[in-house]
C-alpha positions as a printed Julia matrix, in Angstrom:
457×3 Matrix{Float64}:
 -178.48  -104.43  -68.36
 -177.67  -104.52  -64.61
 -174.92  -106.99  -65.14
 -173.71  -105.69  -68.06
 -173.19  -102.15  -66.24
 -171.49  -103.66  -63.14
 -169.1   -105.52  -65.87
 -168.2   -102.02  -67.6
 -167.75  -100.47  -63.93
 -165.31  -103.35  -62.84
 -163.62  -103.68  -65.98
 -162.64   -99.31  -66.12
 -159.5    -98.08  -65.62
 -158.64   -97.24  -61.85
 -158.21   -93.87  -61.08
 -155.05   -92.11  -60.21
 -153.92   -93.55  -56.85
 -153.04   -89.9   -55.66
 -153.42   -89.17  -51.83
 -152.91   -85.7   -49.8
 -150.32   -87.59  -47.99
 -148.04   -88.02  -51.16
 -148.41   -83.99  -51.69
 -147.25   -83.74  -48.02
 -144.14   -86.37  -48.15
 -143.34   -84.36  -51.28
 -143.11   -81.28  -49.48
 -141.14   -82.53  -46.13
 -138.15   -83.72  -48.46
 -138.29   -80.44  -51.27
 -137.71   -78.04  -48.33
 -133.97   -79.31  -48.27
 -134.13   -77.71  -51.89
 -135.46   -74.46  -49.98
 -132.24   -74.21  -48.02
 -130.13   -75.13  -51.22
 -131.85   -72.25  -53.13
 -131.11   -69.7   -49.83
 -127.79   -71.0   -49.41
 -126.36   -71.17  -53.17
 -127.39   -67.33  -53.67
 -126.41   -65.77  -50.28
 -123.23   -64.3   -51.43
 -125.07   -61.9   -53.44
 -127.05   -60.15  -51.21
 -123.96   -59.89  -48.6
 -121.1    -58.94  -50.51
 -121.98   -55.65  -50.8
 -122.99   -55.64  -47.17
 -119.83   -56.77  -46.06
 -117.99   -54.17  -48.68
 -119.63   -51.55  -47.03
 -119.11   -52.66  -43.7
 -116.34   -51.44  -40.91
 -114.92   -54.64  -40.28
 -111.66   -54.81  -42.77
 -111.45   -58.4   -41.88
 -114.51   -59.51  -43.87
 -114.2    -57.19  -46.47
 -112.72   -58.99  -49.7
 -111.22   -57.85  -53.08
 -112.03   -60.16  -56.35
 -110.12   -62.75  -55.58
 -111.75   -63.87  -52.2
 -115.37   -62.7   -53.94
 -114.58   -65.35  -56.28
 -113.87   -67.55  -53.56
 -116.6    -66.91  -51.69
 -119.18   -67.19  -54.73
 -117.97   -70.82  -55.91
 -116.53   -72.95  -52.96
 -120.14   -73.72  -52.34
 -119.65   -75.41  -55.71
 -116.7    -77.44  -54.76
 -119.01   -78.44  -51.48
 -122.12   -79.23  -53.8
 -119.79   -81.34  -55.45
 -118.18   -83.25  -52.18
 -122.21   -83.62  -51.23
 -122.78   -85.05  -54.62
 -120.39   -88.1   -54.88
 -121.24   -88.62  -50.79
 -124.78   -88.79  -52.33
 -124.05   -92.28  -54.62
 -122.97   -93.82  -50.93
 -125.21   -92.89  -48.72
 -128.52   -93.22  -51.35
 -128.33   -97.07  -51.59
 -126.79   -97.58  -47.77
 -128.84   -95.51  -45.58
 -131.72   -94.67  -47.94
 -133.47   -91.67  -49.85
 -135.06   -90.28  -47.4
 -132.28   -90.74  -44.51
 -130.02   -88.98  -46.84
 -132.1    -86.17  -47.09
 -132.0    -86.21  -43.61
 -128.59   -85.96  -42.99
 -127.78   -83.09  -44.86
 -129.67   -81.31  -42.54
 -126.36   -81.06  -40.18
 -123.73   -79.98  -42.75
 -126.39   -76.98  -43.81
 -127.18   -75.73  -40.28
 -123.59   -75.82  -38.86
 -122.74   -74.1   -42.21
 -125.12   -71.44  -41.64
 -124.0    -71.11  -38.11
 -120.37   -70.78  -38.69
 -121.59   -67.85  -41.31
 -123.71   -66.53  -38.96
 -120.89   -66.15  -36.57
 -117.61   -65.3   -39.02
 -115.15   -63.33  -37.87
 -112.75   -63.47  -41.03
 -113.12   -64.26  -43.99
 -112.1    -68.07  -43.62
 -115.16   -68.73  -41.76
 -117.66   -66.97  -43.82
 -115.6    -69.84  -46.76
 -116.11   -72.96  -44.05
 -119.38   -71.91  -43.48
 -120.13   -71.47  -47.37
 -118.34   -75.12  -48.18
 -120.14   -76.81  -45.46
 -123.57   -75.49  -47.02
 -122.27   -76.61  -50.52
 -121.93   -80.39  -48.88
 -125.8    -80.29  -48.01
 -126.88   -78.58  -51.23
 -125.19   -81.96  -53.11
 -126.72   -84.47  -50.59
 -129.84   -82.99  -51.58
 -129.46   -82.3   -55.28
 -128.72   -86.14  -55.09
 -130.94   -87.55  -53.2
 -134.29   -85.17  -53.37
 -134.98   -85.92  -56.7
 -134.73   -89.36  -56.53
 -136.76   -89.76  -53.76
 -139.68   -87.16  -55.44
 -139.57   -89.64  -58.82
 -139.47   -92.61  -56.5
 -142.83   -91.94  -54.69
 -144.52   -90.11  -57.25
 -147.59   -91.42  -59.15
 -147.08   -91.47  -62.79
 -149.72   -88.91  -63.63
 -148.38   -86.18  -61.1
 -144.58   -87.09  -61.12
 -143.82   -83.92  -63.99
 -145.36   -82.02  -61.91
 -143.83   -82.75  -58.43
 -140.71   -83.67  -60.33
 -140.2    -79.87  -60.4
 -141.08   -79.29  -57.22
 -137.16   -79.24  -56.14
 -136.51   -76.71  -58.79
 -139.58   -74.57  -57.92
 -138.99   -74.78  -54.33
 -134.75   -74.01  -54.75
 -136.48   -71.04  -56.49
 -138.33   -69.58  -53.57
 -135.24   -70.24  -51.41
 -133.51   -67.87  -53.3
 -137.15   -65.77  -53.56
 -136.65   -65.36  -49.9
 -132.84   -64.66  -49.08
 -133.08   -61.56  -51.9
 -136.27   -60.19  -50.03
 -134.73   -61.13  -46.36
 -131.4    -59.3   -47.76
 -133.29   -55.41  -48.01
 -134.62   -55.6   -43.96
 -131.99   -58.16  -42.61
 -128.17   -57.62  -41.48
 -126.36   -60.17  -43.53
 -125.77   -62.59  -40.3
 -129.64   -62.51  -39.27
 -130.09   -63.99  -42.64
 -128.02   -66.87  -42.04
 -129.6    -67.01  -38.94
 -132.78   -67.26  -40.65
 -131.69   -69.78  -43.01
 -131.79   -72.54  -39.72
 -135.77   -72.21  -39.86
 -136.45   -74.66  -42.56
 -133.51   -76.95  -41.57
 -135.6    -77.74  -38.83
 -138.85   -77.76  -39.98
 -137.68   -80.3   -42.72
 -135.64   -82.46  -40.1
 -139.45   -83.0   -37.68
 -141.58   -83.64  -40.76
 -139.37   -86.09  -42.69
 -139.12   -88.24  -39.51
 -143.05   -88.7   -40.08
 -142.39   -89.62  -43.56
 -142.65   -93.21  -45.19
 -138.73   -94.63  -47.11
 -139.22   -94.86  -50.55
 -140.97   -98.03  -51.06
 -138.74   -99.07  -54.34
 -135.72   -98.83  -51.87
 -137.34  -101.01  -49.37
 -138.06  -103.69  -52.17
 -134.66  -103.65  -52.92
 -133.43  -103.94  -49.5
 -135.97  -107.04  -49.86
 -137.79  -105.47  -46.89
 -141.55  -106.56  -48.76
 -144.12  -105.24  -45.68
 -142.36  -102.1   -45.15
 -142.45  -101.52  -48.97
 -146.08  -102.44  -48.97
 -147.3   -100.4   -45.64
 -145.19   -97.17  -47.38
 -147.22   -97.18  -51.23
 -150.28   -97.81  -48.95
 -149.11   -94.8   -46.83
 -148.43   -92.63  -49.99
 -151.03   -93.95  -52.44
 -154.22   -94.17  -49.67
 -155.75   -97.53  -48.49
 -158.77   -98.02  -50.92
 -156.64   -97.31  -53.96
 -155.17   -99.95  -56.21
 -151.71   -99.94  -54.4
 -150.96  -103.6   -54.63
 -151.3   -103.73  -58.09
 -148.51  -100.77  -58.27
 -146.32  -103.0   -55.4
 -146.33  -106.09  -58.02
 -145.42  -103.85  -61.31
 -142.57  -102.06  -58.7
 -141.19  -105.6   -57.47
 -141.24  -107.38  -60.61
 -139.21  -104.66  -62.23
 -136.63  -104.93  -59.72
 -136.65  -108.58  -58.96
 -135.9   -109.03  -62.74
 -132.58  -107.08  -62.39
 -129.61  -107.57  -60.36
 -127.14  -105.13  -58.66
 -125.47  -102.47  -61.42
 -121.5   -104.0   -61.75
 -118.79  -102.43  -64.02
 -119.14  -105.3   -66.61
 -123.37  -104.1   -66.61
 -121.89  -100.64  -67.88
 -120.82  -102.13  -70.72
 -124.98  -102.59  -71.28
 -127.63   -99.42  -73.02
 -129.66  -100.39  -70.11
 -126.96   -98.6   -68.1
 -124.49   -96.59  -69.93
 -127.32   -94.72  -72.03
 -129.45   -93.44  -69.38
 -126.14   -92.59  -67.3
 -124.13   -90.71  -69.73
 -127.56   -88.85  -70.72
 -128.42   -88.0   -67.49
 -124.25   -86.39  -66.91
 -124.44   -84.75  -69.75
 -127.55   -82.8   -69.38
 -126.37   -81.6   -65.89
 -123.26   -80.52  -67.68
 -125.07   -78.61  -70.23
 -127.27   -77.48  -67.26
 -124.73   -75.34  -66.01
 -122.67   -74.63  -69.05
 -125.69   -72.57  -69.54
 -124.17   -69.97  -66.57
 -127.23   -69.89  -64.6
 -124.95   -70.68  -61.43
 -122.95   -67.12  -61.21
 -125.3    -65.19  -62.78
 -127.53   -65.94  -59.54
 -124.81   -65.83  -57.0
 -123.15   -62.61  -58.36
 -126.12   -61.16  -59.21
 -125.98   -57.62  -57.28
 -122.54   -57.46  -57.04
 -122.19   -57.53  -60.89
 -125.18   -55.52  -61.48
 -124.99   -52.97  -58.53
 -128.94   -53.99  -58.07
 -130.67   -54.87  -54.78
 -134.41   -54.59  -55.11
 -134.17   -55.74  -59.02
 -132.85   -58.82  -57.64
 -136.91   -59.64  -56.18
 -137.56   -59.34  -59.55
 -135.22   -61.95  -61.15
 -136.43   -64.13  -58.13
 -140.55   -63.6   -59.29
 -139.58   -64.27  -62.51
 -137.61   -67.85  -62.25
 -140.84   -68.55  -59.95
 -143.42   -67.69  -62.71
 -141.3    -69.74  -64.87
 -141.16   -72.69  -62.96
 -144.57   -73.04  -61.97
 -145.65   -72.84  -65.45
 -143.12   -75.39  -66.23
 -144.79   -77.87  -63.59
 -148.04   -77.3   -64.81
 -147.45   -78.11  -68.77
 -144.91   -80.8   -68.0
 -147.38   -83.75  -67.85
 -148.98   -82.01  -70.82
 -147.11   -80.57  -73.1
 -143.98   -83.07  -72.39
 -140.59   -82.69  -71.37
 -139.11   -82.48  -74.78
 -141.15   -79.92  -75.84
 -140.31   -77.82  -72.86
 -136.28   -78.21  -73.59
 -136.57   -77.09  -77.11
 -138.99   -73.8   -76.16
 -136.36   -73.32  -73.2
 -133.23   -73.33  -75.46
 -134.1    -71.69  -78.51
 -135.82   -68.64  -76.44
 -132.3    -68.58  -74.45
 -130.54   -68.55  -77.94
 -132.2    -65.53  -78.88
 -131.94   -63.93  -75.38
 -128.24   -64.81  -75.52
 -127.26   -63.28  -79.21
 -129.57   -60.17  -77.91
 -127.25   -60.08  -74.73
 -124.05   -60.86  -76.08
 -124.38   -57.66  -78.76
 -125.23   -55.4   -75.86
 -122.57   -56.44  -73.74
 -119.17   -54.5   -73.98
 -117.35   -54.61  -70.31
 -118.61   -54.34  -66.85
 -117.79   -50.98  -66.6
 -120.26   -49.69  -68.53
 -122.75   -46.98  -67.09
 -125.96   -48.26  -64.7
 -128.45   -47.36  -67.43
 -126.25   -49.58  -69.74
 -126.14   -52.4   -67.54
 -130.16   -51.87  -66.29
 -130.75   -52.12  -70.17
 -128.58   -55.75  -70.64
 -130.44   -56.87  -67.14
 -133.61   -56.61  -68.45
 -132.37   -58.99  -71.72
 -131.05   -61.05  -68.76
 -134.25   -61.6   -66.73
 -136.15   -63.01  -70.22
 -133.08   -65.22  -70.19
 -133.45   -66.59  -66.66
 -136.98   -67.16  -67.37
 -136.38   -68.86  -70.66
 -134.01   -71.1   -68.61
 -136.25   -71.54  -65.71
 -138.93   -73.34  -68.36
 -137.37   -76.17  -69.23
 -133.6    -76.46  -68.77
 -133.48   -75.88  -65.0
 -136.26   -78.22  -63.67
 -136.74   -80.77  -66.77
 -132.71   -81.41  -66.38
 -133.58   -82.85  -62.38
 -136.63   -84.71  -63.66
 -135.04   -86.34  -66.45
 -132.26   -87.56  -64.2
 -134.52   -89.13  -61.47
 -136.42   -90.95  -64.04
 -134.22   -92.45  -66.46
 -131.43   -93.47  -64.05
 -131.73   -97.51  -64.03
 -132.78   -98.12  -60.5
 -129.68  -100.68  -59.99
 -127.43   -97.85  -60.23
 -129.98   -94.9   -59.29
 -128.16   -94.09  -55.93
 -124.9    -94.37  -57.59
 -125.66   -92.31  -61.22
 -127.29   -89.42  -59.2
 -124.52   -88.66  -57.04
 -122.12   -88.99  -60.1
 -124.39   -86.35  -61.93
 -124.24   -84.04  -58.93
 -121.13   -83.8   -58.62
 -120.05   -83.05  -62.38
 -122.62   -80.78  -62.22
 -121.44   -78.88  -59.15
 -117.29   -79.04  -60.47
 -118.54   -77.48  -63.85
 -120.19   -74.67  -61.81
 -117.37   -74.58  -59.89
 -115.14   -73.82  -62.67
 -117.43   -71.17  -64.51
 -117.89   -69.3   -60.86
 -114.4    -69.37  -60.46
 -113.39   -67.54  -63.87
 -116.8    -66.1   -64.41
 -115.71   -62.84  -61.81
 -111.95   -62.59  -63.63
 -113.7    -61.88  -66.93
 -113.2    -59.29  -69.18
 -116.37   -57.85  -69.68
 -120.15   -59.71  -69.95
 -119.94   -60.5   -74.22
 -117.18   -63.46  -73.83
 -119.65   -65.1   -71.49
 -122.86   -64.61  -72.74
 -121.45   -65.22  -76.16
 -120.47   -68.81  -74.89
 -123.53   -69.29  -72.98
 -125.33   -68.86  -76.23
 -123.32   -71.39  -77.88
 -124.16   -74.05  -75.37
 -127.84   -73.3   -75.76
 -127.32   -74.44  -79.47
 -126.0    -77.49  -78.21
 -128.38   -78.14  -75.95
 -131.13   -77.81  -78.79
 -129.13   -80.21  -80.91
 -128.6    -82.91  -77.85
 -132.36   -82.7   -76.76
 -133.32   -83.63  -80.25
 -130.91   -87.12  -80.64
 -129.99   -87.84  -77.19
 -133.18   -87.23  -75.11
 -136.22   -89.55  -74.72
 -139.68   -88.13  -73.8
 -140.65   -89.5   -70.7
 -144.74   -87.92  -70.0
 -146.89   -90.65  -68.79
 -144.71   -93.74  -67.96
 -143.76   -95.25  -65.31
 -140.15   -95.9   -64.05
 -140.37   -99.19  -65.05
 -141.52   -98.21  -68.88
 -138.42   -96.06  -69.1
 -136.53   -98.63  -68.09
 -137.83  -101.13  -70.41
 -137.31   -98.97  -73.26
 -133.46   -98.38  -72.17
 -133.19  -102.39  -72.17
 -135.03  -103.08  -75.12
 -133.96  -100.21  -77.62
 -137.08  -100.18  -79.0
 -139.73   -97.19  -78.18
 -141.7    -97.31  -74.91
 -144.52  -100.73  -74.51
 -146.37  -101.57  -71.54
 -144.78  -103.94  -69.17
 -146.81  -107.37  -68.88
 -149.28  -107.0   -65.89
């Protein structure tokens, strides 16, 4: 009976190889997604400082508002496509790393403005970082992560993007608008001295054929008496059984499927309008302490996201997310006449708009960066991400850009609700459900075409 025990205990499934330290390596890199939340909303909160200001130099009419809303976009974008060179050259985590600079000098220069063509360097130069990171963060969270926690610190960018922008609305009602860039350094540099304590992905050392380094970082991130090697062999099979992504391998569903999925969901992603909504939020709505509000909400949102993600599934999550925004949407787009409408008018469309923000905040906004760090084939991953990034970022940059020149809120909203359709209709044909398998699983089913099977141990 003795034997027969010590067989069953030897023979039972290891548990999840999930250490404190992969919680804390998490962390260091998602706090770049802290300063991407703070920067990407800071227009809305100064604007109507600087309106009300006595310095005509920094005070703007729509044109320059419009400017100064969405060449953070154009930046994002810039940072994205810098992202596919610098992920597979320097590494993940380096990357991260490095868009520390363009966000600190971007926040200084704001900080500092004396017209209104350095408040728009120091707003593009923040834009650069915020694609770096939308690149590179994600990829570096999926890379890392254990299978049975990677939902839920897959969202961890999203959920920490969210208290970025948590914190520049509640800085913005005690804080002149330049001691909030000011305050924006803070995590810059708390993000730059913890990362350099951090381990490299270990997938991107195997690929750099560097096999101690990758070995010391999963025993790093997974703890020294869990099953780590076993996870080292599954990671360096996978990769040793695939070579470098070329044009001609584009031609292959192993690549082109997971790509063009992974583009098009960060299209739909901000065809939704999530992106000026947030960054013209008070000047649109004439609001400062609802703002808070908004920010609690996307927070609640997102949390709850992270915590049924692993359960529930990610598909699940996109449909609940885009039929609630449907209905939010139609409910929106019949209450909306013009933006001139009276405050109680507009308080009563706002508070159709927060449901909305929350609908969006539970699956399409951090499922959309999951999806993309885990289906991306890991031959291309570097490149793909940065590609998504930046369509992402020039389709926010073109719905910023007209969003402020249009007449009234129902055109929008009305298109924003057609896009959730879509959305609904793509998640159902297009979209795989990813819970519970690892990177090399999702790859496997991309190469095979058949639905997801163990890899051979």
């Amino acid at each position: 009976n003795l034997t027969l025990y010590i067989d069953l205990y030897q023979a039972r499934p290891p548990k999840p190889s999930v250490s404190v330290r992969l919680f804390l390596a998490v962390f260091s890199a998602v706090l770049g997604n802290f300063t991407f939340g703070f920067a990407l909303v800071f227009p809305s909160p100064v604007i109507p400082q600087l309106q009300k200001g006595d310095d005509p130099r920094l005070q703007m009419d729509i044109h320059q508002i419009s400017w100064f809303g969405s060449i953070f976009t154009l930046g994002a974008a810039l940072g994205g496509i810098s992202a596919m060179v610098l992920n597979d050259r320097v590494g993940r985590k380096i990357s991260i790393m490095l868009s520390g600079v363009p966000s600190a000098v971007g926040l200084l220069v704001m900080g500092a403005a004396q017209n209104f063509w350095m408040l728009l360097w120091g707003r593009f130069l923040t834009g650069i970082a915020g694609g770096i990171t939308a690149g590179s963060i994600p990829v570096y969270v999926s890379e890392i992560s254990h299978p049975s926690v990677r939902g839920a610190l897959g969202s961890c960018p999203q959920i920490t993007a969210v208290f970025g922008s948590l914190a520049l609305y509640a800085l913005g009602l005690v804080l002149p608008w330049r001691w909030l860039a000011v305050a924006g350094e803070i995590p810059i540099v708390i993000m730059m001295i913890l990362l350099c304590f951090m381990p490299t992905s270990p997938r991107y050392y195997v690929m750099k054929g560097n096999r101690a380094k990758a070995v010391k970082s999963l025993e790093w991130l997974r703890g020294p008496n869990s099953d780590y090697l076993t996870e080292f062999n599954k990671i360096e099979r996978s990769i040793n059984s695939q070579v470098k992504g070329t044009l001609r391998d584009l031609k292959t569903p192993l690549y082109y499927k997971p790509i063009l999925i992974s583009v098009f969901m960060r299209f739909l992603q901000q065809m939704t309008g999530i992106t000026p909504i947030l960054v013209y939020l008070e000047p649109i709505f004439h609001m400062t302490a609802i703002s808070l509000v908004l920010g609690v909400v996307r927070l609640m949102s997102v949390v709850i996201a992270a915590s049924l993600m692993d359960k529930a599934g990610r598909k699940a999550l996109l449909f609940t997310s885009g039929l609630c925004r449907i209905k939010e949407q139609s409910i929106i787009f019949g209450k909306c006449n013009s933006l001139e409408k009276k405050t109680k008018k507009q308080t009563h469309i706002f508070s159709f708009r927060i449901f909305d923000v929350y609908s969006y905040a539970l699956g399409w906004g951090p499922i959309t960066w999951l999806l993309m760090s885990e289906i991306l084939p890991l031959g291309a991953r570097g490149v793909a991400s940065g590609l998504c990034v930046g369509v992402s970022w020039i389709t926010a940059f073109i719905l910023t850009q007209l969003f402020m020149h249009a007449y009234g809120l129902f055109a929008p909203f009305l298109f924003f609700c057609v896009v959730s359709v879509v959305n609904i209709i793509f998640t159902a044909k297009c979209v795989p459900e990813t819970k519970g398998r690892t990177l090399e699983e999702i790859e496997n089913y991309f190469r095979t075409g058949r639905t997801f099977t163990i890899l051979d141990s």
